[in-house]
N, C-alpha and C positions, 0 to 999 in steps of 0.2 A: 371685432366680435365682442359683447356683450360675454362679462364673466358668467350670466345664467347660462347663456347659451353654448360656452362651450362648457361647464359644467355636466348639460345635457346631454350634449355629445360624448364628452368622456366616460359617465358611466352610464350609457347606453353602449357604446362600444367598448366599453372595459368586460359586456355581460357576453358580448360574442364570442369571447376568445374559448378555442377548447380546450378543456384538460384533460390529462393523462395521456396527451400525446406518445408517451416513452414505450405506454400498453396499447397493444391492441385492445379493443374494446368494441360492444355490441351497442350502434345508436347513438348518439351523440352526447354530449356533456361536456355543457360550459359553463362557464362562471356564472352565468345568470341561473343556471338549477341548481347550480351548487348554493349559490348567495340562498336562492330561494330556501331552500331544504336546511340551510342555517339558520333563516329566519325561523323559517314552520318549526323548527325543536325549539331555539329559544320562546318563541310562542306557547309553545306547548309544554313544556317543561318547567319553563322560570313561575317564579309565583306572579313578580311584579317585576320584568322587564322595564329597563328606561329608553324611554327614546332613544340617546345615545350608545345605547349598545344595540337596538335594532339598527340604527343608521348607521353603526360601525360594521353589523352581520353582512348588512344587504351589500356594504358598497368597500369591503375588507378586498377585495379582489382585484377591485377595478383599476390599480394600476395595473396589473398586466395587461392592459390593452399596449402598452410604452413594453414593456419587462418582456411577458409573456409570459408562459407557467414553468416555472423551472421549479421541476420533480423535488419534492421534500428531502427524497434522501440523497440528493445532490448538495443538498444546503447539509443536512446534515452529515456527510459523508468529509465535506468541505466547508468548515467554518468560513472561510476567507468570503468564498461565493456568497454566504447566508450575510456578512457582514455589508459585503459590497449589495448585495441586494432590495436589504432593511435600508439602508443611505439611501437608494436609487428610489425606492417606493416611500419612504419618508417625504425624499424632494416631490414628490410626483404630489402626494396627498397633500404638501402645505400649499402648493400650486394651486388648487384647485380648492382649497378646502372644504373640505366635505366628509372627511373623519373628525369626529370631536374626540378625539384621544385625554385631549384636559376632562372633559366631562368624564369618564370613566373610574369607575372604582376599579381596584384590585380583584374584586367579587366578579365584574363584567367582563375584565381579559379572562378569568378562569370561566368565563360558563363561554366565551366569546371561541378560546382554543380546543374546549370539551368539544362542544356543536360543531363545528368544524373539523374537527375529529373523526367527529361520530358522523356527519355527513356522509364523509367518505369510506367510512367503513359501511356504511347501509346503500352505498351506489358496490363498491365489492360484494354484499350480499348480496346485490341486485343479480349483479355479472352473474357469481359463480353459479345461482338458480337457473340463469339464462343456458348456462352452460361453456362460461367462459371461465376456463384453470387457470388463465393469464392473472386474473384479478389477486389470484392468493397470495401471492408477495405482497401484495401492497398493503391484503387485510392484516397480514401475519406484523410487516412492520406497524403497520397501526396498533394494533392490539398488543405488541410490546412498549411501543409509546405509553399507551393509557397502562398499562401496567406497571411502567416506571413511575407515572403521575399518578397515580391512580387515588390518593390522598387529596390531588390538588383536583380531581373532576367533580362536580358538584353533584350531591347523591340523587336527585331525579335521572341523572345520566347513566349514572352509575345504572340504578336501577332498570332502567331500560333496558340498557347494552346486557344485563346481566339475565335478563328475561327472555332477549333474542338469542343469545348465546348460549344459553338452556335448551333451548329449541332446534338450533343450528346440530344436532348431533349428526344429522346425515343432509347436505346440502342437496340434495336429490331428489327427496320426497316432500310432499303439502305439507304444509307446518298449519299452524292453527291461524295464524295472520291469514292466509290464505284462502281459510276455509272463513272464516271472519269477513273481509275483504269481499270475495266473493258472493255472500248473502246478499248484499246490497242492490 
């Protein structure tokens, strides 16, 4: 098989796979909305994205088609796990190459782990609007994360999260996005 083509194959089936298996959850969510809604912040946030860090957003996942999603706080809970796992998806991506990790500044891993971040914090806000309390762990470990980094996340994010968050007083009722949103 031709390197493009199984290239194609792998992150197109890297984008299959679901996350947050560990939660119940309303609807599905997999690595290709999630990549997605990583790119759409960095798009919308960064001033002047580079190729290389949209190409790292979109295709940052895709080795879990090989891995699978093993839960954040599993890697964090368990360095060892997080160690074997980085080796396992390292091998996967020089395989295939299709991260440019050389090309990256310092600047694009911090806006690259923000968005990523913040992804999953706004599929949480998503849930708990929907009406799923399962999601709050996951926002709560999030939002402790970015609060430890909170330095290292780039301030359009910053800014954002802090404008949603403002808002967030009562997960229950129409927030103004909503009513925004809805106009349309």
């Amino acid at each position: 098989m031709r390197p493009k083509t199984k290239l194609v194959l792998y992150t197109i089936r890297g984008g299959e796979v679901s996350r947050m298996h560990t939660v119940p959850h309303i609807g599905e969510y997999s690595v290709a909305s999630h990549s997605y809604g990583v790119v759409s912040l960095i798009l919308a946030l960064h001033p002047q994205p580079s190729v290389a860090l949209i190409q790292t957003a979109l295709w940052h996942d895709a080795p879990e088609h090989y891995t699978g999603d093993v839960p954040a706080h599993a890697k964090w809970d368990f360095p060892e796990i997080a160690e074997a796992m980085d080796h396992a998806e390292s091998a996967i991506e020089e395989e295939f190459n299709c991260i440019p990790l050389n090309e990256l500044r310092p600047a694009d891993i911090e806006w690259l782990k923000a968005c990523d971040g913040f992804e999953l914090w706004l599929w949480c806000r998503s849930q708990l609007r929907l009406g799923n309390t399962r999601a709050r762990i996951v926002m709560e470990r999030i939002e402790a994360r970015f609060h430890q980094k909170w330095a290292t996340i780039p301030v359009p994010v910053q800014e954002v999260y802090t404008d949603l968050r403002r808002e967030d007083g009562d997960y229950g009722k129409e927030t103004d996005d909503d009513r925004y949103l809805n106009k349309a």
